[in-house]
C-alpha positions in Angstrom: 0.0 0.0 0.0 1.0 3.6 -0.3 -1.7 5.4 1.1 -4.6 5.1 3.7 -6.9 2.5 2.7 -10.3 1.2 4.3 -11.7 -2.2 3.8 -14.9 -2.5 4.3 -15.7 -6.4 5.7 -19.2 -8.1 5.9 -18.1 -10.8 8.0 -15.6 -12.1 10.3 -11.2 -10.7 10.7 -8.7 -13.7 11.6 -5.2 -12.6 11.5 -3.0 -15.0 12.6 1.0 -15.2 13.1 2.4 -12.6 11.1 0.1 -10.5 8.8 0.8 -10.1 4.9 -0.8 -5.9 5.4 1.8 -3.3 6.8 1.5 0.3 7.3 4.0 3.0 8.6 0.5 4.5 11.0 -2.6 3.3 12.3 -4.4 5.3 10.7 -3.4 4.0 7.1 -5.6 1.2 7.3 -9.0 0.9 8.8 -11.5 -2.0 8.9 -15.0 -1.5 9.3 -16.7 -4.6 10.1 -20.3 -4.2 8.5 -21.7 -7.5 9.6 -24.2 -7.7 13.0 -22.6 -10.5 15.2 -19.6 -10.7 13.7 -16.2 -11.2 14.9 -12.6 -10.2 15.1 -9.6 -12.3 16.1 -5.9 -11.7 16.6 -3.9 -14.6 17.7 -0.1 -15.0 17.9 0.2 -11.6 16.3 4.1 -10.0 16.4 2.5 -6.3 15.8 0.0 -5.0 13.8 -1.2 -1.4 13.8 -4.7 -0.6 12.2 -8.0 1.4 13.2 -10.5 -1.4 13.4 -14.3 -0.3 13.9 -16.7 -2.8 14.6 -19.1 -1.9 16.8 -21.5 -5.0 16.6 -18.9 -7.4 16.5 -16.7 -9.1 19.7 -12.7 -8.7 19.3 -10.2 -11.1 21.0 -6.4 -10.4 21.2 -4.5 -13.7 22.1 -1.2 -13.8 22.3 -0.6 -10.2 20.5 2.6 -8.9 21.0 1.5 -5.0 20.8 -1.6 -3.8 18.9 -1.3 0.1 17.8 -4.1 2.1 17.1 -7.9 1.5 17.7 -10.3 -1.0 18.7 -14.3 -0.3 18.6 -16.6 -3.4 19.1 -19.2 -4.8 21.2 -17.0 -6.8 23.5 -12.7 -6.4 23.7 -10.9 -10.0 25.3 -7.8 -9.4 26.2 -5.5 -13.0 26.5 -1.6 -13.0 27.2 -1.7 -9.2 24.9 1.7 -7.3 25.9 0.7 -3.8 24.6 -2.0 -2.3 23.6 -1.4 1.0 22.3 -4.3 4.3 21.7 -2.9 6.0 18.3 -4.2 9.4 19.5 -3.6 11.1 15.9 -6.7 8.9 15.1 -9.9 11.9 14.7 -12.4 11.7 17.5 -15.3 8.8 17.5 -18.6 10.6 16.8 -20.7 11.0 19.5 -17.3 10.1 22.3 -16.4 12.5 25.4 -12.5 13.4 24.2 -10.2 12.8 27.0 -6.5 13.4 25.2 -5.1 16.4 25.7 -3.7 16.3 21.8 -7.9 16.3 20.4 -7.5 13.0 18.8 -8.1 9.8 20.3 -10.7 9.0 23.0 -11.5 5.8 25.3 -15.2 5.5 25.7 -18.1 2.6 26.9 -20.9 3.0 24.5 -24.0 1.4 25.0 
């Protein structure tokens, strides 16, 4: 890739061991998991930096090494994950209180 890109997925993420996508900044790739009830998994992941939104689905992160950038789903499991790191360049979720002093990123429970 040489630029951002966005994949739009209507169904399930697996990545596992070392992913074939890699990007110089989280917010150079974004998935945005369209399916309801669907779900992401990480497992035995080096690194992998992305801005993953899918707020209907359930993420696990097993045996991830460091994850940069930003999660948004329904449910976040967190098993044997080193590092999980908020890219705060990332713009603002709609509708999220902003609690980084930089404007960008944001941690929030939505209902």
């Amino acid at each position: 890739m040489t630029g951002p890109a966005t994949i739009y997925v209507n169904g399930d993420i697996h990545v596992h061991s070392t992913p074939v996508l890699s990007v110089a900044s989280p917010g150079d790739l974004t998935f945005k998991v369209v399916a309801p009830g669907a779900s992401v998994h990480f497992n035995s992941v080096d690194s992998f930096a992305a801005d993953i939104q899918a707020p209907t689905a359930d993420i696990h992160l097993n045996s991830v090494k460091h994850f940069y950038g930003r999660l948004i789903g329904q449910t976040l499991k967190v098993n044997s994950t080193d590092g999980l790191h908020m890219d705060v360049s990332l713009p603002a979720i709609p509708g999220a209180v902003n609690t980084s002093p930089n404007g960008g990123g944001s941690i929030a429970l939505v209902e």
